[in-house]
C-alpha positions, 0 to 999 in steps of 0.5 A: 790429124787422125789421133793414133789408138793405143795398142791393147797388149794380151798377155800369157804364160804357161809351161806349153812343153808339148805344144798341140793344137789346145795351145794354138786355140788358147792363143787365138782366143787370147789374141782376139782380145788385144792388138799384140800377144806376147806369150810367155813359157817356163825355161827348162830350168823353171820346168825341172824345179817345178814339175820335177822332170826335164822339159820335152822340148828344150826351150830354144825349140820352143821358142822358135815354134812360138814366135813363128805362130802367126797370133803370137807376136812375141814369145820369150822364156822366163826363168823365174822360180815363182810357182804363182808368179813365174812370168812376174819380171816380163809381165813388169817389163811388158805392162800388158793391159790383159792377163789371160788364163785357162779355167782350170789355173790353180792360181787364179785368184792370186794371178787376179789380185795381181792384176788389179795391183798393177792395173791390168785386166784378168780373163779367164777363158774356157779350154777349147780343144783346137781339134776334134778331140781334147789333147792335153801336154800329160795326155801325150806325155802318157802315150809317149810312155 
């Protein structure tokens, strides 16, 4: 009988507000290093606390877009009001084996002491931009204008 291998769950988070195609890099690099991504975006609520606006696209929108990603396994919306820890409840309840971050994550120390806590590994990976150019949520956002 052939013993059944464990699945290696990856795990993001982050506002992804205006998705583009960075977005969609992130997340195939991110899936590439596990069997099932879950992805994990910040509420309206969590946006207007934090980044002292409202959210570009509500979150029932977002939701749909995540999920119907093909490397997104499942995408959820969190509402904790964490600066550094907004995706702590699912991280918990998921157990992930991985948390991944870009390189430029402000809280990236804190998010690798975290993981070592809970037994998890922490990778950083590089901004690839998914397209010819670089794109970012402020750059759109700014254009908008």
């Amino acid at each position: 009988m052939k013993e059944k291998k464990p699945v290696k769950k990856v795990f993001v988070s982050g506002t992804y507000d205006i998705l583009h195609a960075g977005h969609i890099q992130f997340f195939k690099d991110a899936r590439a290093l596990g069997d099932h991504l879950s992805v994990c975006f910040a509420s309206d609520e969590v946006i207007r606390l934090s980044k002292k606006r409202e959210a570009a696209m509500p979150q029932d929108n977002k939701l749909v877009i995540l999920s119907e990603l093909r490397c997104v396994d499942e995408a959820f919306w969190s509402s904790d009001i964490d600066p550094v820890f907004d995706f702590k409840s699912h991280f918990l309840r998921i157990k992930p084996n991985v948390l991944v971050v870009t390189e430029d994550d402000k809280n990236a120390e804190r998010k690798r002491a975290f993981c070592a806590e809970h037994g998890a590994e922490f990778v950083v990976l590089s901004k690839r931009p998914g397209a010819e150019r670089q794109v970012s949520t402020t750059l759109i956002r700014e254009g908008i204008k």
